[in-house]
Structures are given as C-alpha cells and as structure tokens.
C-alpha positions in Angstrom: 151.1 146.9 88.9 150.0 149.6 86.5 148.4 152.8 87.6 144.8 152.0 86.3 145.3 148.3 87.9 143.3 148.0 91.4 145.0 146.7 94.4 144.1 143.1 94.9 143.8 141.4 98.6 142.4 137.4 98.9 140.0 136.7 102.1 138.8 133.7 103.4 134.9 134.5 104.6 135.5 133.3 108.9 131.6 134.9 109.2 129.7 131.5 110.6 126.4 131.9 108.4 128.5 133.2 105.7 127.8 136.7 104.0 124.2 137.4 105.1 122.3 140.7 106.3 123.8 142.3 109.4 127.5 141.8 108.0 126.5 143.0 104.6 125.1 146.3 106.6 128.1 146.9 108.2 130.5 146.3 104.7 128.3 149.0 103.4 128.3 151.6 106.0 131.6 150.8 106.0 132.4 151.0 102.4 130.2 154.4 102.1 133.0 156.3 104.1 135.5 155.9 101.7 136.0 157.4 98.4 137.4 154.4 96.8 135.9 151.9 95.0 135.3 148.5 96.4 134.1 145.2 94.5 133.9 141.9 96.2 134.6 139.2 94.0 133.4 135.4 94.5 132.7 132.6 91.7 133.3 134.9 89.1 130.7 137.3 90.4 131.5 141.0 91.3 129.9 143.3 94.3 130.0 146.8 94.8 130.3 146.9 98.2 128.0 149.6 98.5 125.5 147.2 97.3 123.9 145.2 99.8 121.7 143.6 97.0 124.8 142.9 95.0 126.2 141.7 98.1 123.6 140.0 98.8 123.6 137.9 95.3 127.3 137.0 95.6 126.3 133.9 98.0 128.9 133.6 99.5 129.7 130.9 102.4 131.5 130.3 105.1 135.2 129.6 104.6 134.7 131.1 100.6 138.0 132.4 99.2 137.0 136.3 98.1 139.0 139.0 96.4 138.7 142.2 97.2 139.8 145.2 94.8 140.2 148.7 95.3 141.4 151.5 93.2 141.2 155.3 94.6 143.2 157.5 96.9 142.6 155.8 100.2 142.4 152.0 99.1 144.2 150.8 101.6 142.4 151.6 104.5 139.5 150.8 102.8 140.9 147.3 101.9 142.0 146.7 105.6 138.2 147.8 107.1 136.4 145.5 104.6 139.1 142.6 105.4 138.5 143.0 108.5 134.7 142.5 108.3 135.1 139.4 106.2 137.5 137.9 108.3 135.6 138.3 111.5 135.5 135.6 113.9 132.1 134.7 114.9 131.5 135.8 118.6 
C-alpha cells in the first residue's frame, strides 16, 4: 500500500435496526476525537463519519458489508473505535 493509499477494514453492520440515529451519534462523537479521516463506504456511497446526514443517506441495513477507510496519523485506533460501533451486538 502506497503512502497516499488509506487503510482499508470490511465490517458487517450487527446494529439490529441497521445504521440509524443513536449509533450515527455515537460514530460521530466518536469520529470527532480523532484527527484522521474517516469515510464509511456502502453501495458505492461514501460517509464522512463526521457526517451524521451523510451517515444518515448511506442506508445502510442490518448485516450490510461496509468499508471503512482511514488515512492520517492515528488511523488505527480510529478504525478499531468505528469497527467497534458497527459491529455492536444489539443489547
């Protein structure tokens, strides 16, 4: 992978009712506390995910494959926090 590339990680969505408003709030709060650049990616749409109207747009359902990418100096954590979001079991 080339310098400029960003880091790639594949989630499947586990949230029940699928990407709606109280995990979007918590991606972005989330997503805010990093300085690297997040984009959710889902039927060939792209979301900030500091967004939560771009979020919001994406649509996506349960069990949806999503890519996440990252480029900047602390992309990993930041990858790991938004997986972990998207990958929550409903409680």
């Amino acid at each position: 992978m080339g310098a400029d590339e960003p880091t790639r990680r594949r989630v499947k969505l586990a949230l029940r009712n699928g990407l709606h408003l109280t995990p979007i709030t918590e991606l972005v709060k989330r997503a805010l506390e990093f300085e690297s650049e997040i984009n959710i990616c889902f039927d060939g749409k792209v979301a900030n995910a500091r967004s939560a109207m771009e979020l919001m747009l994406l649509g996506a359902t349960h069990g949806a494959e999503l890519t996440i990418e990252g480029s900047g100096k602390d992309v990993d954590p930041a990858l790991n926090a938004v997986s972990r979001i998207l990958e929550s079991k409903p409680r």
